[in-house]
C-alpha positions as CSV (number, residue, x, y, z in Angstrom):
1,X,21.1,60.6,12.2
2,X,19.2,61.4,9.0
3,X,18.2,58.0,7.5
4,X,16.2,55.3,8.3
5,X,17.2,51.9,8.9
6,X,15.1,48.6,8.4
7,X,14.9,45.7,9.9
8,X,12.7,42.4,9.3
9,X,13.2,38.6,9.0
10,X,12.9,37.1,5.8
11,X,13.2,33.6,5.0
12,X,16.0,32.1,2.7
13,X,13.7,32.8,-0.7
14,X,13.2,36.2,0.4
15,X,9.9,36.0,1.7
16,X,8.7,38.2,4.7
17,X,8.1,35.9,7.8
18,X,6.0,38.5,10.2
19,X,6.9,39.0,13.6
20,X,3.9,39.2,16.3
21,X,3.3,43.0,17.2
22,X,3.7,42.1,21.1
23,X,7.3,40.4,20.6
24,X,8.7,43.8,19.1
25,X,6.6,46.5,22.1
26,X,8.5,45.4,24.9
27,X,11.9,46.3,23.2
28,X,10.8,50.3,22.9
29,X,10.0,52.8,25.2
30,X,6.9,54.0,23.3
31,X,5.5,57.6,24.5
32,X,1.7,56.3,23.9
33,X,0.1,59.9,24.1
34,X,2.3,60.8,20.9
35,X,2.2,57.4,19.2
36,X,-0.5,55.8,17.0
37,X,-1.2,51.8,17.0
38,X,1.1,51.8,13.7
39,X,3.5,55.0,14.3
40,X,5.4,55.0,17.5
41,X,7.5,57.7,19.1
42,X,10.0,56.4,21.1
43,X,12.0,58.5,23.8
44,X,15.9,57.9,25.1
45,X,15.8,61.0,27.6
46,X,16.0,63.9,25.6
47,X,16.7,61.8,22.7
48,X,13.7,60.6,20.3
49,X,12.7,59.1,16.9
50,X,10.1,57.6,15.4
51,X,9.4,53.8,14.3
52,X,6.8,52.7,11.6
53,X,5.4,49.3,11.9
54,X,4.2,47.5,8.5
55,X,1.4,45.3,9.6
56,X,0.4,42.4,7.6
57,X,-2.9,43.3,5.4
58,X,-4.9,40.4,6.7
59,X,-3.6,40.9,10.3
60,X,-2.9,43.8,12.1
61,X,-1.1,41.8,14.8
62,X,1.5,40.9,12.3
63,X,4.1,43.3,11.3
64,X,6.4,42.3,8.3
65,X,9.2,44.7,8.8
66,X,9.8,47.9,11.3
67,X,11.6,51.0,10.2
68,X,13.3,53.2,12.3
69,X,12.7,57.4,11.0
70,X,15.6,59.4,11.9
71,X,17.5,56.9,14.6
72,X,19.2,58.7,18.0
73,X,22.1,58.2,18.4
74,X,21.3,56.7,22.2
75,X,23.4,53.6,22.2
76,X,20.0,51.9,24.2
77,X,18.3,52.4,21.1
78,X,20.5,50.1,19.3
79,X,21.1,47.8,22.4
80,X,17.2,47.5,22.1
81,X,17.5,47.1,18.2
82,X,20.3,44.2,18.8
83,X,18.2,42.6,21.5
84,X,15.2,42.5,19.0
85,X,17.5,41.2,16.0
86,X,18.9,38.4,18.6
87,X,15.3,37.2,19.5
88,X,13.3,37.3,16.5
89,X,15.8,36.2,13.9
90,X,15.5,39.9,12.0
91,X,18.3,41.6,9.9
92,X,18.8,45.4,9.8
93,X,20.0,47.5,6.7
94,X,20.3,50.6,6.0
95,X,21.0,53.0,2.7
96,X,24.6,52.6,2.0
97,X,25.5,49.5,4.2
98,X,28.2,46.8,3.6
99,X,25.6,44.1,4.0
100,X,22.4,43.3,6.4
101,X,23.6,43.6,10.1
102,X,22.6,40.1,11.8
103,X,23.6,38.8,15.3
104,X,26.0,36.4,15.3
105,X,23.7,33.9,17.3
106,X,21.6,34.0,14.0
107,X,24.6,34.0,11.4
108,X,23.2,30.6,10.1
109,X,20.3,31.6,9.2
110,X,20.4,31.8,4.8
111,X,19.9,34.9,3.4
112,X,18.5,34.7,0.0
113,X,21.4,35.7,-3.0
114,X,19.6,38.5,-4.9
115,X,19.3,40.2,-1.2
116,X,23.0,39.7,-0.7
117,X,23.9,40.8,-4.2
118,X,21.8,43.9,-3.8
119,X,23.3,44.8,-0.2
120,X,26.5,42.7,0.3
121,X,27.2,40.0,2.9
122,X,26.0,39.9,5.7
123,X,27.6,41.7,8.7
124,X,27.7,40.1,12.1
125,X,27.1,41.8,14.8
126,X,27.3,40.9,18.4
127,X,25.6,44.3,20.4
128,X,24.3,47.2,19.8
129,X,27.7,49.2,19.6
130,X,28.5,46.7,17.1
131,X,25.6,48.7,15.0
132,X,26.6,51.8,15.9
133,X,30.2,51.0,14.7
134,X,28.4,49.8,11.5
135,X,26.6,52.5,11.0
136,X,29.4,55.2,11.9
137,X,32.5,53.3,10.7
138,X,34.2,54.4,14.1
């Protein structure tokens, strides 16, 4: 797939609320001899791509939002995407989505408006096919 997609958690005003580094690294399987601290390449068999972590400027151990480079199309990958969405309270978007994908355990969490003027409503989702069927339209 040639895009990337985002995800973070973000309070009701908008504002970034970081996520610790070692709550996201158990959700990928990170190929360490090809990844950096910040830049991880992440392997589904012979599926791959590549996830950027934006750490906090006063703490490293903090990351205020992940992208995904380039997903697979490995339905783990986005099993392990919903999984982290579900635990940490984090939305995912993408260029041309509906709205923020967020798992329905978290649907009562307030999004702020300009973020759901900008992208639409958000979309539930309740797995990680539910992305893909997002993402795909299929």
């Amino acid at each position: 797939m040639s895009f990337e997609v985002f995800i973070q958690r973000i309070d009701e005003h908008g504002e970034t609320i970081p996520v610790a580094r070692d709550k996201i690294r158990p959700f990928f399987p990170v190929v360490e001899d090809k990844s950096e601290s910040d830049f991880w390449h992440i392997r589904y068999g012979e599926s791959y791509c590549h996830v950027n972590l934006h750490v906090r400027k006063n703490d490293p151990q903090l990351i205020d939002r992940i992208v995904v480079w380039r997903p697979c199309d490995d339905e783990k990958l986005w099993e392990a995407i919903y999984n982290l969405m579900s635990q940490e309270k984090m939305l995912m978007y993408y260029p041309g989505c509906e709205g923020p994908l967020v798992a329905v355990q978290n649907a009562a969490v307030p999004l702020p408006a300009d973020m759901i003027a900008a992208l639409g409503p958000p979309v539930l989702v309740a797995s990680g096919r539910d992305i893909t069927r997002a993402i795909t339209g299929r």
